[in-house]
C-alpha positions as a Python dict, from the first residue, in 0.01 Angstrom:
ca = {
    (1, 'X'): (0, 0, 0),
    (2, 'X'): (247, -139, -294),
    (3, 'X'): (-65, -309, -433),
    (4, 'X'): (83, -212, -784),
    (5, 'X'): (393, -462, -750),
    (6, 'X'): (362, -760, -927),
    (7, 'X'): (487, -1043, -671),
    (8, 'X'): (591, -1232, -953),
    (9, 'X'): (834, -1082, -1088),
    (10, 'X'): (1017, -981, -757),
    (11, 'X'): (1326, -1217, -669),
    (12, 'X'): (1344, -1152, -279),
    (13, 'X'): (1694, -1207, -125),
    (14, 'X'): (1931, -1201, 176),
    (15, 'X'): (2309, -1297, 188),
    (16, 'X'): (2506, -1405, 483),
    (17, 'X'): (2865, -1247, 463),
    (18, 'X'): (3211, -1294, 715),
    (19, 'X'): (3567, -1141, 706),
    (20, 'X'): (3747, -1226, 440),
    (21, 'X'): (4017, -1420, 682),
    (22, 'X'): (3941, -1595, 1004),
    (23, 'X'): (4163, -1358, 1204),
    (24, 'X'): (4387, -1054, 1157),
    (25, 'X'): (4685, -1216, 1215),
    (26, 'X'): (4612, -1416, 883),
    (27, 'X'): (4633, -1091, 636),
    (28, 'X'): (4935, -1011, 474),
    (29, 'X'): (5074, -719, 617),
    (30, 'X'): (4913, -445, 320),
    (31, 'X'): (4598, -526, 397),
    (32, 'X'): (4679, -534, 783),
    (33, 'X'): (4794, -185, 686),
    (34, 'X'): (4453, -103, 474),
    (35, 'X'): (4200, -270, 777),
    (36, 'X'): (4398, -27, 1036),
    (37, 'X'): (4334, 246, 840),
    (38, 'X'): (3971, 178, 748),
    (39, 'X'): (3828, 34, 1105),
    (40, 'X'): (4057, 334, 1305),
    (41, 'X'): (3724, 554, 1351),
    (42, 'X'): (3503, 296, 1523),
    (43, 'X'): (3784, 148, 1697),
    (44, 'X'): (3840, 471, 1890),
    (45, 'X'): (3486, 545, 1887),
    (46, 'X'): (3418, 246, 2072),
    (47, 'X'): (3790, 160, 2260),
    (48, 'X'): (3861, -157, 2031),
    (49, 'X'): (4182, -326, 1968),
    (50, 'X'): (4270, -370, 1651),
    (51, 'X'): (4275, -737, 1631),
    (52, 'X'): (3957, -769, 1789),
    (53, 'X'): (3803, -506, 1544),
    (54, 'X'): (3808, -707, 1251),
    (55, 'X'): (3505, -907, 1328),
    (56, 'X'): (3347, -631, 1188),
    (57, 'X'): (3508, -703, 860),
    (58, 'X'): (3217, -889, 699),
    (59, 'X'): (3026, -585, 668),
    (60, 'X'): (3261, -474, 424),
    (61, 'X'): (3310, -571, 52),
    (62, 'X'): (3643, -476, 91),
    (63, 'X'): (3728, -699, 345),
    (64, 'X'): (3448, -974, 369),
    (65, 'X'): (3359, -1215, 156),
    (66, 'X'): (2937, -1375, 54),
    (67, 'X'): (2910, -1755, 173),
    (68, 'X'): (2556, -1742, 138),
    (69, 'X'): (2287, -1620, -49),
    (70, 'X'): (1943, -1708, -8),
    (71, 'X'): (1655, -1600, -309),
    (72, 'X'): (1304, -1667, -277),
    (73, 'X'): (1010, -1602, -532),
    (74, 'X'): (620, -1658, -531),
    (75, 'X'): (409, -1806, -806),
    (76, 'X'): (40, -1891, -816),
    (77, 'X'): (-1, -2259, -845),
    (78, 'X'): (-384, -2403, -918),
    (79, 'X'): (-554, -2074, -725),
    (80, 'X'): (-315, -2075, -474),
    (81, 'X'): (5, -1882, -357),
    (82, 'X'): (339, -2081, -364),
    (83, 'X'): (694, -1954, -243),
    (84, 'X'): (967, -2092, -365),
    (85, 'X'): (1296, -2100, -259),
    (86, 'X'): (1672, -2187, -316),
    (87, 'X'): (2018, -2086, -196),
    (88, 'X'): (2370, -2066, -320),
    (89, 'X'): (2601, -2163, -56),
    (90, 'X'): (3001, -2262, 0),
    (91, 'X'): (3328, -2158, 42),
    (92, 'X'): (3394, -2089, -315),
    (93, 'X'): (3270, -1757, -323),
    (94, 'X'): (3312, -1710, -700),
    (95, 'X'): (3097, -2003, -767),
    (96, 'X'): (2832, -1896, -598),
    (97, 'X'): (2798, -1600, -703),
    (98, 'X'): (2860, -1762, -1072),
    (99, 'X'): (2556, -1964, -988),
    (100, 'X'): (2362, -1660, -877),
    (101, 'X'): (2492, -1462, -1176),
    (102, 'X'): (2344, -1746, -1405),
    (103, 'X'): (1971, -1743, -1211),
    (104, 'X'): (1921, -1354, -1245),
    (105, 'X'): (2052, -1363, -1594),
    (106, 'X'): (1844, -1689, -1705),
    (107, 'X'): (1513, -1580, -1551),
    (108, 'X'): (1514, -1244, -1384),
    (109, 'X'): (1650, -1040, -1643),
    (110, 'X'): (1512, -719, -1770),
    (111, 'X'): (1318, -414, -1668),
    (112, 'X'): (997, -549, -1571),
    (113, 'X'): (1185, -767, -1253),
    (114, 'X'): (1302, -612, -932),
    (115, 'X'): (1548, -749, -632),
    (116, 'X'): (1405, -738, -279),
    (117, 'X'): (1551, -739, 34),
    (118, 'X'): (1570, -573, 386),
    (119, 'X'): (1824, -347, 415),
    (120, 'X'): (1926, -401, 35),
    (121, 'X'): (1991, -98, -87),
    (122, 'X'): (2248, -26, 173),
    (123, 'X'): (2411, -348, 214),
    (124, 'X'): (2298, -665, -25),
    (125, 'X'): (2271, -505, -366),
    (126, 'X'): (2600, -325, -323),
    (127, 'X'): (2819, -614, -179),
    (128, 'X'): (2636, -860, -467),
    (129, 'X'): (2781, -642, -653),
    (130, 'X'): (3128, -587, -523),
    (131, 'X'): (3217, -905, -509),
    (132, 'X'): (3077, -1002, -831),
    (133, 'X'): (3352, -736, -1000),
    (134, 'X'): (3634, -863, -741),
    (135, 'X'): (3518, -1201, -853),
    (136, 'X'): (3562, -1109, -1250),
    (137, 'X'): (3174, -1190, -1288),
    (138, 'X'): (3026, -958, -1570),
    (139, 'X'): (2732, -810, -1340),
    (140, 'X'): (2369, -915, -1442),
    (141, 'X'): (2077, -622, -1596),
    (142, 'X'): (1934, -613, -1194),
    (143, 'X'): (2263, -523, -1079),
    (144, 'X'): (2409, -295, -1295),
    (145, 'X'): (2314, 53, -1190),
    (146, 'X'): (2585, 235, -1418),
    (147, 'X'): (2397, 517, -1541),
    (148, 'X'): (2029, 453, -1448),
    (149, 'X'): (1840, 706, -1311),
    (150, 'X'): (1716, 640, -952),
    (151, 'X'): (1398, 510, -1051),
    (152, 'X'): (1531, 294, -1339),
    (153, 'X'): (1685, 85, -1046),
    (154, 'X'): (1470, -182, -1001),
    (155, 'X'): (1563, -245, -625),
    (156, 'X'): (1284, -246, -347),
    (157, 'X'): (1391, -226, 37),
    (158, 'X'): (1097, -290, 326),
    (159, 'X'): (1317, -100, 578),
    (160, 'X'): (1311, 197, 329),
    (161, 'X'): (937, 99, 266),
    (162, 'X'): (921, 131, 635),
    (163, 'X'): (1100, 443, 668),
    (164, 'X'): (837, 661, 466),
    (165, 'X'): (1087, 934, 385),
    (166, 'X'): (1241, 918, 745),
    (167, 'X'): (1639, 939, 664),
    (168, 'X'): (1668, 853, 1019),
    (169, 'X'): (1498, 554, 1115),
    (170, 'X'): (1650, 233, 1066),
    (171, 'X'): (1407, -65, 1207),
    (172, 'X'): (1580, -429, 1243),
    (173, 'X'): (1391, -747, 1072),
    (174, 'X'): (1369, -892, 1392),
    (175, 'X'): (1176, -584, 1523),
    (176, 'X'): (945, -552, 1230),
    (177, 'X'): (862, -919, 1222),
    (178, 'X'): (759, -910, 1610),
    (179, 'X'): (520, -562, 1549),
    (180, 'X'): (316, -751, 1279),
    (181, 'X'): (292, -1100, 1394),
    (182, 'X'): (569, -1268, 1141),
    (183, 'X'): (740, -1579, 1327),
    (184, 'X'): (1045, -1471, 1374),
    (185, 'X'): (1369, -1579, 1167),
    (186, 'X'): (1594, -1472, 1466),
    (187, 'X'): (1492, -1858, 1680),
    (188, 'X'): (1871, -1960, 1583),
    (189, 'X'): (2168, -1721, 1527),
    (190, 'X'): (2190, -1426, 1438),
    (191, 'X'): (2445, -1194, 1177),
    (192, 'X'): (2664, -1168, 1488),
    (193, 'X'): (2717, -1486, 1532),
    (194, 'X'): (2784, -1613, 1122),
    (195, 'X'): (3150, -1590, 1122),
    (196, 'X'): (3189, -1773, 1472),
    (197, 'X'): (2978, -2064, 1332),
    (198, 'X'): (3181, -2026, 944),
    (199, 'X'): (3522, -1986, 1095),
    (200, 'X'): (3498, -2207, 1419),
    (201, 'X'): (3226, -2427, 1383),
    (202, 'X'): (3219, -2485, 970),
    (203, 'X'): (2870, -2537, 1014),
    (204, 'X'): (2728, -2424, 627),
    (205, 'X'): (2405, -2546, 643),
    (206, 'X'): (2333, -2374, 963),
    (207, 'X'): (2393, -2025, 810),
    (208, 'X'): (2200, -2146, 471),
    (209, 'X'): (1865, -2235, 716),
    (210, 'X'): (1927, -1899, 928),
    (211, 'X'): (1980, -1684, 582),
    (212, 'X'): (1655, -1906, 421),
    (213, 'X'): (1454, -1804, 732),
    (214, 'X'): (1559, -1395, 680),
    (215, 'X'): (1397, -1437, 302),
    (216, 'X'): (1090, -1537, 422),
    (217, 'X'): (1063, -1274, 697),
    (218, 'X'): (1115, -1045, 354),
    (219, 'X'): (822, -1209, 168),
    (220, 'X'): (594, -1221, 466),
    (221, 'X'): (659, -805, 572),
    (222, 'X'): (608, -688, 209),
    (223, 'X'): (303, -910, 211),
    (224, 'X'): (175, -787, 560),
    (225, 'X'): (245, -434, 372),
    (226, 'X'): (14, -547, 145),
    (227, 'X'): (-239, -608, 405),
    (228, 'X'): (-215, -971, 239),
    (229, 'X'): (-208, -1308, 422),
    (230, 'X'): (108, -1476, 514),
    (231, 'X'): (218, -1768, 299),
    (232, 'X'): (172, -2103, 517),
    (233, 'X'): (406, -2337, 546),
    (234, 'X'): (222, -2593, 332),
    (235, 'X'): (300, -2321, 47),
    (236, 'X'): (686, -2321, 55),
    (237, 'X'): (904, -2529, -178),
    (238, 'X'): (1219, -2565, -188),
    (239, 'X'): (1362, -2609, -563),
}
C-alpha cells in the first residue's frame, strides 16, 4: 500500500490551536455576538452555556488562533532512514506562521511535494490556511488550492487513508497508534487540554513536545501502511 509515495518529498505536520481569547468575557461584544450565533447548535445540542462553550473555539479559524506547528521529514543518511524534525512555536501567531510560510516556500515548493497529516484535510490544511490570509501571509504553492483539481492537491491524510472510501468512519491517532503497535503520543496531554495549559499554565514547550510527539505518530502510521519499519529513536533529529 502507498509504496508509490516518495517519503522524501512529504513534509508531515500537526498544529496545536486554542481560542482566540482566554475567555468569553474578553471579546468585544461583535464577536460575542458572532460566537453566539456560530456555537448556538451544539450548545443546545449538548445543554451548554454560552460562556462555557467557547472552549470549543480553537477548532475554529474563525475564532482560534495556531500556537504551534510541528513539521517533520525523512531523509536517507549513509543507508539509513533519518527523521527530522522542527517546530514553529509562540504567541506571535503571525510569526510563526511567517516562519512556516518561509520553510514550505524555501524547500517544499512545487508539484512534486505533498503535506501530511492526520486529520489534515479537514482541519490542518484549512486552518494553515485561514490564518495565513487573516495573518496577511501570501499562501505558499502546497497551500493554495484556488482552482486545482482534486487530485492536483498535493495533500495526503492517514485517517482518509484509513477510511478506504468510508465517508463515515473517523478513527482517532490515539486509536490507530494502539491497533498497530506505535508508542503512543497521547502519554502527556491531550488537544483537550492545550488551551488550559496555553491560557492557565503558559507552558509552550509542553504543547511543542505533545504536538512533536503527534508528527511522529504521522510518520510511523503511514510507514506501518507501508508495511515498513518504524523509525527508532536513534534516527530522529531535531534541526
Amino acid at each position: 500500500m502507498l509504496k508509490y509515495l516518495d517519503l522524501e518529498n512529504i513534509l508531515f505536520l500537526d498544529i496545536e490551536t486554542v481560542p482566540g481569547e482566554k475567555q468569553f468575557d474578553d471579546l468585544d461584544d461583535d464577536w460575542k455576538g458572532l460566537w453566539e450565533a456560530k456555537s448556538r447548535y451544539f450548545r443546545e445540542k449538548d445543554d451548554i452555556e454560552l460562556a462555557d462553550s467557547y472552549e470549543r473555539a480553537g477548532v475554529y479559524a474563525e475564532f482560534g488562533k495556531i500556537v504551534c506547528i510541528t513539521v517533520g521529514y525523512l531523509r536517507q543518511s549513509k543507508g539509513e532512514r533519518r527523521y527530522r524534525t522542527t517546530s514553529f512555536y509562540g504567541h506571535d501567531e503571525k510569526q510563526l506562521l511567517h516562519e512556516f510560510a518561509n520553510l514550505l516556500n524555501n524547500h517544499f515548493h512545487g508539484p512534486s511535494y505533498q503535506l501530511c497529516a492526520h486529520n489534515g484535510k479537514e482541519f490542518d490544511f484549512p486552518f494553515i490556511a485561514r490564518r495565513m490570509l487573516v495573518n496577511g501571509i501570501s499562501l505558499p504553492f502546497l497551500l493554495d488550492t484556488s482552482g486545482k483539481k482534486p487530485w492536483e492537491v498535493n495533500h495526503l491524510d492517514t485517517m482518509e487513508m484509513w477510511k478506504f472510501g468510508d465517508y463515515k468512519n473517523y478513527t482517532s491517532i490515539k486509536v490507530l497508534t494502539k491497533l498497530f503497535g506505535i508508542p503512543t503520543p497521547k502519554d502527556d496531554i491531550d488537544g483537550s487540554d492545550v488551551a488550559r495549559v496555553y491560557y492557565e499554565e503558559g507552558d509552550l514547550d509542553r504543547i511543542e513536545i505533545y504536538c512533536k510527539k503527534d508528527v511522529l505518530a504521522v510518520v510511523q502510521l503511514l510507514l506501518k501502511y507501508r508495511g515498513e519499519e518504524l523509525i527508532e529513536e536513534d534516527a530522529i533529529q531535531e534541526v
